[in-house]
C-alpha positions as CSV (number, residue, x, y, z in Angstrom):
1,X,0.0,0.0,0.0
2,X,3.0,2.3,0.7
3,X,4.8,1.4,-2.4
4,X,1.4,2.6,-4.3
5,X,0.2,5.9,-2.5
6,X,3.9,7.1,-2.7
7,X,4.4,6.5,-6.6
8,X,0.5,8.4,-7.2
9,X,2.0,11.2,-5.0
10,X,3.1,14.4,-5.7
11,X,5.7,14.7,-2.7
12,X,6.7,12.2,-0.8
13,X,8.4,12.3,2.6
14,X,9.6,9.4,4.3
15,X,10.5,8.5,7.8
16,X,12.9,6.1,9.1
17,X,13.4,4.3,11.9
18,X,16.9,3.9,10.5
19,X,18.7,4.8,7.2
20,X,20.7,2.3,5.5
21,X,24.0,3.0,3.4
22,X,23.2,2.8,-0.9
23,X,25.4,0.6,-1.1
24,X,23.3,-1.9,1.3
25,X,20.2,-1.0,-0.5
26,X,21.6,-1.9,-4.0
27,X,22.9,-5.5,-2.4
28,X,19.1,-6.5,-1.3
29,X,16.9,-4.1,-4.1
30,X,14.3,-6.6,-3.1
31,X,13.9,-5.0,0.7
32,X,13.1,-1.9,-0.8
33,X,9.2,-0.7,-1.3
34,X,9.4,2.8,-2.1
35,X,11.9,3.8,-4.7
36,X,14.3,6.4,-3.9
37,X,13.4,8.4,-7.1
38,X,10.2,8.9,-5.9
39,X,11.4,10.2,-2.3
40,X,11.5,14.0,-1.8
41,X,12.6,14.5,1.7
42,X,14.0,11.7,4.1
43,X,14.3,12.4,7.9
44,X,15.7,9.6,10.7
45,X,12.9,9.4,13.1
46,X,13.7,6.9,16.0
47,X,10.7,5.9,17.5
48,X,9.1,7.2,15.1
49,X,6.0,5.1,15.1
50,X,6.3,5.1,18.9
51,X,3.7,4.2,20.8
52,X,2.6,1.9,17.6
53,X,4.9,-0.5,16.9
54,X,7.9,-1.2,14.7
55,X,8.1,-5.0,14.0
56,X,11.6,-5.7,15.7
57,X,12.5,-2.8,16.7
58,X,9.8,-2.0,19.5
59,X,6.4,-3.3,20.9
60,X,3.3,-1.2,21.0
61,X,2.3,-0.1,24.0
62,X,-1.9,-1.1,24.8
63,X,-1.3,1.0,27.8
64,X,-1.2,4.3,26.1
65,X,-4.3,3.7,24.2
66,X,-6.4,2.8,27.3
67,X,-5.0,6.1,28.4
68,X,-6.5,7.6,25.2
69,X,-9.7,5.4,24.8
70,X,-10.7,6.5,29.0
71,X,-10.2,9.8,28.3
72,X,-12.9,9.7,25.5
73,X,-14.9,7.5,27.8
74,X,-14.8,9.7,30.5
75,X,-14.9,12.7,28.7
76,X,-16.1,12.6,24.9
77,X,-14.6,15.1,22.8
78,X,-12.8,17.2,25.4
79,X,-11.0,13.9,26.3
80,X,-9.9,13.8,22.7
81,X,-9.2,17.4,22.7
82,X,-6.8,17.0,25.7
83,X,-4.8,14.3,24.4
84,X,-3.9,16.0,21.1
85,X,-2.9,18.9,23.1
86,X,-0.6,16.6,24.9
87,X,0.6,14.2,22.2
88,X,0.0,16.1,19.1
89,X,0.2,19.8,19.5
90,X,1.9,20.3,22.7
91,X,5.5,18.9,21.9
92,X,8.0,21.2,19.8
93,X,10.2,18.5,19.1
94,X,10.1,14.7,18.7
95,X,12.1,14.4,21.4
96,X,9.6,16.5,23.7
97,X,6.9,13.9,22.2
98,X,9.5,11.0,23.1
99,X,10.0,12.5,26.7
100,X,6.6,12.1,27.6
101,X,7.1,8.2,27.6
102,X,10.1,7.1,30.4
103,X,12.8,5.3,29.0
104,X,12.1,2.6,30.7
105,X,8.6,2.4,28.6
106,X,10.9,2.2,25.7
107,X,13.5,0.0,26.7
108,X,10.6,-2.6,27.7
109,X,9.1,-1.8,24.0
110,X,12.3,-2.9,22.7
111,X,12.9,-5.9,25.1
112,X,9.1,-7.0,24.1
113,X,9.9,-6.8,20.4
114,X,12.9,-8.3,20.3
115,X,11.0,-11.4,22.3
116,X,8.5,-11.8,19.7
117,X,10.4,-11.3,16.5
């Protein structure tokens, strides 16, 4: 699905959890999906899918969408309302966003992920 929304695209900018050397992406073509020609812009984004998960690299955390799912529960669309102030629009950086979940969080996201893959 990637591979097809990014070659209909005008622009396309792509996130990494980590970049990889040409010359390692020219030994396995076949692990690429998205074409570098196609690829305007490409930042390195650890975590970036954080707290969603990144098969192998870290776990999703259910926690943290209780945390989101209660506060709709308990308070409809100001619940919503709060959390993208928190999550979404309150962080100037990534790594405000990333500061908001202890490194411990992470390091068990990674420990979790590394168990099951």
């Amino acid at each position: 699905m990637d591979a097809d929304i990014a070659l209909a695209a005008a622009t396309v900018l792509v996130t990494a959890e980590e970049i990889v050397p040409e010359a390692e992406i020219r030994r396995h073509p076949d692990r690429t999906v998205i074409p570098g020609f196609v690829v305007d812009a490409l930042a390195h984004v650890p975590y970036g899918a954080y707290p969603h998960e990144c098969y192998g690299l870290y776990d999703s955390e259910p926690d943290h969408f209780s945390e989101y799912v209660a506060g709709i529960r308990d308070a409809g669309s100001e619940g919503v309302a709060r959390y993208l102030d928190r999550y979404v629009y309150g962080p100037a950086s990534h790594a405000d966003y990333l500061a908001l979940f202890p490194e411990a969080r992470r390091a068990e996201a990674v420990r979790r992920a590394r168990e099951l893959a």
